[in-house]
BASELO-696712 format. One record per residue (C-alpha): x, y, z negated; residue in three letters. Coordinates in steps of 0.25 Angstrom, whole numbers, m for minus. Layout:
BEGIN
+-------+-------+-------+-----+
|  east | north |    up |  aa |
+-------+-------+-------+-----+
|     X |     Y |     Z | ALA |
...
+-------+-------+-------+-----+
This chain:
BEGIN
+-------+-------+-------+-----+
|  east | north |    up |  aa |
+-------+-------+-------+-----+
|     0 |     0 |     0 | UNK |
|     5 |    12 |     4 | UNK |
|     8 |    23 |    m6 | UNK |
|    m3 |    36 |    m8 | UNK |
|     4 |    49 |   m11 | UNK |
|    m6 |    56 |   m21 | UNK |
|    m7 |    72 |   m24 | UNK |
|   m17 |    76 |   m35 | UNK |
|   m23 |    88 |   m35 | UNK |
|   m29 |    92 |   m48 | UNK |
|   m36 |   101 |   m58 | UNK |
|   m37 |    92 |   m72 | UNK |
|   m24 |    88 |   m78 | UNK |
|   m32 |    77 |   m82 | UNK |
|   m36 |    73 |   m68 | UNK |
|   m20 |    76 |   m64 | UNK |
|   m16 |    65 |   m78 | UNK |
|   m29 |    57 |   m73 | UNK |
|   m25 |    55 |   m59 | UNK |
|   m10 |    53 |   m61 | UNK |
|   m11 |    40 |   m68 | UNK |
|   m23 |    33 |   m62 | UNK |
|   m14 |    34 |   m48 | UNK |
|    m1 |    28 |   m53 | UNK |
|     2 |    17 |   m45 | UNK |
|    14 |    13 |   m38 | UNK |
|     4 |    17 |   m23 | UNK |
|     2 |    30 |   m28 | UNK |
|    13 |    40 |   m26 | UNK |
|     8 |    56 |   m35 | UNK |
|    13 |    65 |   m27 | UNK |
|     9 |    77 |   m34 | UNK |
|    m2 |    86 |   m40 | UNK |
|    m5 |    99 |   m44 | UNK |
|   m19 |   107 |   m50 | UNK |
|   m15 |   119 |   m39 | UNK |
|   m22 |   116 |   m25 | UNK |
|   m10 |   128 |   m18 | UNK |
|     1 |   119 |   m24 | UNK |
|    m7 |   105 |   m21 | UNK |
|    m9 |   109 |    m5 | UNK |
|     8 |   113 |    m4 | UNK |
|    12 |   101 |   m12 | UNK |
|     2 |    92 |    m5 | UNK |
|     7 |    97 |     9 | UNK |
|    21 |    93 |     5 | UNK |
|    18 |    80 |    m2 | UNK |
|     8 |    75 |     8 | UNK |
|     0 |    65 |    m2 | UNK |
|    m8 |    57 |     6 | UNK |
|   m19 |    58 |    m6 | UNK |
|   m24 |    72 |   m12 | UNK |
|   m31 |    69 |   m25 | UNK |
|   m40 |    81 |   m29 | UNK |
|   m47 |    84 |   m44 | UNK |
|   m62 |    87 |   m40 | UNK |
|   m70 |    94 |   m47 | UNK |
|   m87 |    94 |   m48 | UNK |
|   m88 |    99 |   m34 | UNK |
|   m77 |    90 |   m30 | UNK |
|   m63 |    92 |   m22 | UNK |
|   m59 |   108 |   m22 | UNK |
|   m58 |   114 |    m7 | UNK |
|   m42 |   116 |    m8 | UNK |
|   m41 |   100 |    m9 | UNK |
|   m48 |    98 |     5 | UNK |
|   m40 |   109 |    11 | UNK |
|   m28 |   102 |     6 | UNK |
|   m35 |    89 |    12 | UNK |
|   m35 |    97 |    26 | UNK |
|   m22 |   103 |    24 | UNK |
|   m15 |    88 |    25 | UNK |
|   m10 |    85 |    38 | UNK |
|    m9 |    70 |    33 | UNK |
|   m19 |    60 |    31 | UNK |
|   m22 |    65 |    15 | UNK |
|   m32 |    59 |     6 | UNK |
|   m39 |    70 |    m4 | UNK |
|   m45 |    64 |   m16 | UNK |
|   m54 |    70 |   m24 | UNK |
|   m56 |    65 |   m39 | UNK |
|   m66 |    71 |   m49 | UNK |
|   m67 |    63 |   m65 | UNK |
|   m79 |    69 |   m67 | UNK |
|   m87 |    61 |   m56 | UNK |
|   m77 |    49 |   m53 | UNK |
|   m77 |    51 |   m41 | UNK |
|   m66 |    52 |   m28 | UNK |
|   m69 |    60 |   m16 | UNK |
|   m59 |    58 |    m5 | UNK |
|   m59 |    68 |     7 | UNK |
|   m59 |    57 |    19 | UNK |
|   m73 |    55 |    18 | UNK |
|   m72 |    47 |     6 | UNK |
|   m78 |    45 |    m8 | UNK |
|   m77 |    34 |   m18 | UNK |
|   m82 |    33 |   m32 | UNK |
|   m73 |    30 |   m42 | UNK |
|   m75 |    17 |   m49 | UNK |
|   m61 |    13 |   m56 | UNK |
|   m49 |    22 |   m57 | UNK |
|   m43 |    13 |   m49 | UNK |
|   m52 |    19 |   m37 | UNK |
|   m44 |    32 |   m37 | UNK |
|   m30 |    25 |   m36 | UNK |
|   m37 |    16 |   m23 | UNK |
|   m41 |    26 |   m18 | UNK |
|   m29 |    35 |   m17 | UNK |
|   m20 |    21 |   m13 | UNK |
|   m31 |    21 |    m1 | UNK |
|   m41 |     9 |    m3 | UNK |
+-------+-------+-------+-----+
């Protein structure tokens, strides 16, 4: 299995803590993370993840994470995660409902 690049984008340091040790596994590489989308669109554009995990809030992903989505001139997975609702939304036109924490790491390995 080939290894995912992960950059999380988030607004909760809980979420950031939260994130961090439900994707350590040896597929998963964390490539970086800010709370700051200006910083996260530069540092995304050098590290070139090839997933984008995003803290949604209530009204799900904020704007600046799609346009960071359209930004990627490489195929780029945007995963949105909200704790409140448990549920993913992923920008490829797909959505999953959380089950297991397990789903969050399948997910971002690509099954």
């Amino acid at each position: 299995m080939a290894i995912r690049r992960v950059y999380v984008i988030w607004s909760h340091p809980l979420f950031h803590e939260s994130v961090r040790a439900l994707l350590k596994h040896p597929d998963i590489e964390w490539v970086g993370a800010t709370s700051d989308y200006v910083a996260a669109r530069e540092q995304i554009a050098s590290l070139r993840p090839d997933t984008v995990l995003v803290e949604q809030g209530e009204s799900g992903v904020p704007p600046e994470a799609l346009g960071i989505l359209q930004a990627c001139s490489w195929k780029v997975r945007v995963v949105g995660l909200g704790l409140a609702d448990n549920e993913l939304r992923v920008y490829h036109c797909e959505q999953r409902r959380v089950r297991k924490a397990d789903d969050l790491l399948r997910l971002v390995q690509g099954d």
